[in-house]
C-alpha positions as CSV (number, residue, x, y, z in Angstrom):
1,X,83.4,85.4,115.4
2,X,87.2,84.9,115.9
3,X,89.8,86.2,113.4
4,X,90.6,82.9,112.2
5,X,86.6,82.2,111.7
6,X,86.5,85.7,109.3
7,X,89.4,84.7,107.4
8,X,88.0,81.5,106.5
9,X,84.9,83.1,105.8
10,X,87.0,85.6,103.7
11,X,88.7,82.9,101.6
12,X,85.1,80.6,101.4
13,X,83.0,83.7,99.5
14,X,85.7,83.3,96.9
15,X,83.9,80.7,95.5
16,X,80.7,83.5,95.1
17,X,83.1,85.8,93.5
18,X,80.7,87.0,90.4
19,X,82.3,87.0,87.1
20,X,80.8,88.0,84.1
21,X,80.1,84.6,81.9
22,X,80.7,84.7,78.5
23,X,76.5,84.2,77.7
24,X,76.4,87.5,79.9
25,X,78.2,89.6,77.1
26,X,75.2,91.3,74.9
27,X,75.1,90.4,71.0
28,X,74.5,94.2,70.2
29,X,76.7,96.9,70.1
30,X,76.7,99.3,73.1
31,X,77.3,103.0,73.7
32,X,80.0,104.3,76.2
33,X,76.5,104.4,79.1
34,X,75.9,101.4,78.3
35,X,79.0,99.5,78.5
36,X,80.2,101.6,82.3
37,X,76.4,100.1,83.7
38,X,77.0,96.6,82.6
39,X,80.0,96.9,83.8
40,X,79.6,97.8,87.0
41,X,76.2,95.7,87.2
42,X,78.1,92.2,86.9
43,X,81.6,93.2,88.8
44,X,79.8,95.5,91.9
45,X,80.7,92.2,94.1
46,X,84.1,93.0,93.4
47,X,84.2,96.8,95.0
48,X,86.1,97.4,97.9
49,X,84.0,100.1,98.8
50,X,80.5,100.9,97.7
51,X,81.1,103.9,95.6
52,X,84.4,103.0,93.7
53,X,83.9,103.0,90.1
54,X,84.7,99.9,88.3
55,X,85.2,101.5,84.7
56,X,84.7,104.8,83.8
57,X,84.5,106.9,80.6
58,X,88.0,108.2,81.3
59,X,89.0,104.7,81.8
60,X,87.7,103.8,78.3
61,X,89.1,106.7,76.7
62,X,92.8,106.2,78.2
63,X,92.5,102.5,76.8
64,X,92.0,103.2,73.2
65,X,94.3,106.1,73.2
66,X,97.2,103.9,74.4
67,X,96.4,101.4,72.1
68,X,94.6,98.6,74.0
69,X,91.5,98.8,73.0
70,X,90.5,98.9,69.2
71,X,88.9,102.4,68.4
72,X,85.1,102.0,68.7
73,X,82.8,101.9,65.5
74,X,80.5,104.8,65.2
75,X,80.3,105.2,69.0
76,X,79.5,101.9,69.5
77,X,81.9,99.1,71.6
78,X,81.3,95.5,70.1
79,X,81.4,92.1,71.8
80,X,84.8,91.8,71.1
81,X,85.6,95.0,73.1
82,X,83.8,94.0,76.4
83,X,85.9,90.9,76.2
84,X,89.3,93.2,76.1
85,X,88.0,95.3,79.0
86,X,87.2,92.9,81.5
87,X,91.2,91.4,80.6
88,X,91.9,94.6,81.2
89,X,89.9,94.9,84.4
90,X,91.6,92.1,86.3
91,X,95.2,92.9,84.5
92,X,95.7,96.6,85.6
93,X,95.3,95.6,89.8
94,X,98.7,93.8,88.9
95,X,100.5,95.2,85.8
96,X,101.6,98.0,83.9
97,X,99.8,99.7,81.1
98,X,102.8,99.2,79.0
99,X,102.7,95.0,80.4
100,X,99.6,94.8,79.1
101,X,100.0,96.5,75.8
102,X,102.4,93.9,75.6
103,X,100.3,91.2,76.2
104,X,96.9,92.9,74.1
105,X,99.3,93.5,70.8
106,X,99.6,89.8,69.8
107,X,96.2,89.4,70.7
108,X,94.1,91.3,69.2
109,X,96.5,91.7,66.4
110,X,96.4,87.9,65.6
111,X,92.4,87.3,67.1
112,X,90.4,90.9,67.1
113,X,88.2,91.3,63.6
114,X,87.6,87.8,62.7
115,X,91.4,87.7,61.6
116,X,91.3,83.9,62.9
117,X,89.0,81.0,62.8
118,X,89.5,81.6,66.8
119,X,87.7,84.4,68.0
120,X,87.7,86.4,71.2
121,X,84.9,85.1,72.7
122,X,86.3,81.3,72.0
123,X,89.5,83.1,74.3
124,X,87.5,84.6,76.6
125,X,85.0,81.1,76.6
126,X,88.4,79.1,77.6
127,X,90.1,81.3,79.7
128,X,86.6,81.3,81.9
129,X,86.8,77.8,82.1
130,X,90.5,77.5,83.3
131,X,89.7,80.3,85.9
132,X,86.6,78.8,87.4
133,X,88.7,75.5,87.6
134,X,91.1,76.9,89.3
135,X,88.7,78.5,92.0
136,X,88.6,75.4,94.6
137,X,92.6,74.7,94.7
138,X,93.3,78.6,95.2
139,X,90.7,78.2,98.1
140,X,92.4,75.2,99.8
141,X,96.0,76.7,99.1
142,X,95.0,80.0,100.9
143,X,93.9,78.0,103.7
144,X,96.7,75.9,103.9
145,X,98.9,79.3,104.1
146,X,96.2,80.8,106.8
147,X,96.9,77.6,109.0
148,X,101.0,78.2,108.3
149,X,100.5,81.6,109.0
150,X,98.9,80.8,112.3
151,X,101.3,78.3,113.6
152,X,104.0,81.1,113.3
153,X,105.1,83.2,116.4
154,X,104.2,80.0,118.9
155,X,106.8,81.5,121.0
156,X,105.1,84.7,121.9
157,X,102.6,84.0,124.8
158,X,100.5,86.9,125.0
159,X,97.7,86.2,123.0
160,X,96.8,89.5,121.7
161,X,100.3,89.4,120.3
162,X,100.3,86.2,119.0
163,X,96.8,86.6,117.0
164,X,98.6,90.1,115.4
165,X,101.3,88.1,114.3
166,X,99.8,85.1,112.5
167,X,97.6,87.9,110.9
168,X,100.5,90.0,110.0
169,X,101.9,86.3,108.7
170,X,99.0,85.4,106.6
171,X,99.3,88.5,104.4
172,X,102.9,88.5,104.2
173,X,102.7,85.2,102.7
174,X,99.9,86.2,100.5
175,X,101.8,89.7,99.0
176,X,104.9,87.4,98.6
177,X,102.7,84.6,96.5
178,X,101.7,87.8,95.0
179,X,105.2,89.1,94.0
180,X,106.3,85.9,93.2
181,X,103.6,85.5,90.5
182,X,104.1,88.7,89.0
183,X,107.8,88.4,88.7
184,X,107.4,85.1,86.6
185,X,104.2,87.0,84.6
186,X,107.0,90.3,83.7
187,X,109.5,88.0,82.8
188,X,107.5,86.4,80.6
189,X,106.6,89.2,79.1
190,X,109.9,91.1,78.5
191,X,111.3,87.9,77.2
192,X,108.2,86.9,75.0
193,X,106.0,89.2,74.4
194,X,108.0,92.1,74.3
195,X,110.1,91.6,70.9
196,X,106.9,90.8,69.4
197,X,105.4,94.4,69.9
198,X,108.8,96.3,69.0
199,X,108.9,93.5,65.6
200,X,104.9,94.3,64.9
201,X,105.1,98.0,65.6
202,X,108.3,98.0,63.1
203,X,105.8,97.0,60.2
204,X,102.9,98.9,61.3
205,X,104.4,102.5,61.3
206,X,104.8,101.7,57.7
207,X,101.6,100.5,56.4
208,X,100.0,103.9,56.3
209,X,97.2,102.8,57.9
210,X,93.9,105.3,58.4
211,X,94.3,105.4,62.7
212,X,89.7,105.3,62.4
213,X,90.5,101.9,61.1
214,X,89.6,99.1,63.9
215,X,92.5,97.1,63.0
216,X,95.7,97.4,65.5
217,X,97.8,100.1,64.9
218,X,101.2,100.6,65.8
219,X,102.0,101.8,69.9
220,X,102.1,105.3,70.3
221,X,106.1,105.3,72.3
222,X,105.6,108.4,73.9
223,X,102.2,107.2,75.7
224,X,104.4,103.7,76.9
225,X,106.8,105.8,78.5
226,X,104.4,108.1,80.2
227,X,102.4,105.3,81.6
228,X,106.0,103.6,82.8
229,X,105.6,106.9,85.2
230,X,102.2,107.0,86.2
231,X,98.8,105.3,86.0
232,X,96.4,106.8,83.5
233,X,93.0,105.5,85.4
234,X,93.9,108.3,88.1
């Protein structure tokens, strides 16, 4: 098989990327065990290596203690919380704790706890649906940039070269698609979403709240700065 044949290969399996469907989620509260095995049941096609852990209890416990994920009840993580981690799962490859505090305050304080006629799992049911849409035009545009990639470097004869090249091309183009997309998601979140966690967290320091309670509570600032410095999954 030629380079160019395992790329394509590469980019085709994306359409058997396994995600975890919204009928998947159990209807029954689950223990800290139990949620780290489903996890890594319905996401293990996602590993890059066989024995990297998808979500551990550390993992867990770092999320609720910076704030983006609702303490659990007695032990026990509900629906709603399996929906928050796998957003969480797929956010933290690109962003920043503190980005996605940003992005988790407005929603879990506006949809966590049946504090809208729109639940999570209506969100998570919708977002599924836009993703899954999305899956053949990502395909084709990735191809599209393998094929520019490839007719880069026609200058340099040497074949061995040449097929370094286009490879070295291809991912360029892919980390800069990459870059470009998160620059548009943090600026869209300093400009939006931002002001609404410093207005929300103005109010919340002062409603005396019990911190057990499963409603949002206000961000802790000295855990935001010390995830600006360094990851909290390590």
């Amino acid at each position: 098989m030629s380079k160019e044949e395992y790329i394509s290969s590469l980019i085709n399996n994306l359409k058997n990327v396994k995600y975890i469907m919204p009928d998947d989620i159990p209807n029954i509260d689950l223990y800290m065990d139990q949620v780290t095995t489903f996890m890594d049941k319905h996401l293990k096609s996602s590993k890059r290596y066989s024995e990297d852990k998808l979500l551990t209890k550390t993992m867990i416990n770092n999320y609720t203690k910076n704030e983006l994920l609702p303490p659990p009840y007695k032990k026990k993580y509900t629906k709603e919380h399996m929906f928050l981690l796998i957003f969480i799962y797929y956010f933290k490859n690109i962003l920043s704790i503190s980005d996605i505090q940003s992005i988790f305050n407005p929603l879990t304080d506006r949809f966590y706890g049946g504090k809208s006629d729109i639940g999570l799992e209506e969100i998570y049911s919708e977002i599924f649906r836009l993703e899954k849409e999305q899956t053949e035009a990502l395909t084709k545009d990735m191809i599209r940039k393998m094929t520019k990639a490839k007719e880069s470097f026609d200058f340099v004869k040497d074949e061995e070269d040449h097929d370094f090249l286009s490879m070295f091309s291809f991912i360029c183009i892919l980390c800069f698609d990459v870059y470009m997309r998160k620059h548009v998601i943090e600026q869209i979140i300093d400009n939006s979403l931002k002001p609404y966690r410093k207005t929300s967290n103005t109010g919340a320091a002062n409603n005396g709240k019990d911190p057990k309670d499963n409603t949002r509570t206000s961000v802790n600032t000295e855990n935001v700065k010390k995830n600006n410095v360094k990851n909290t999954d390590k």
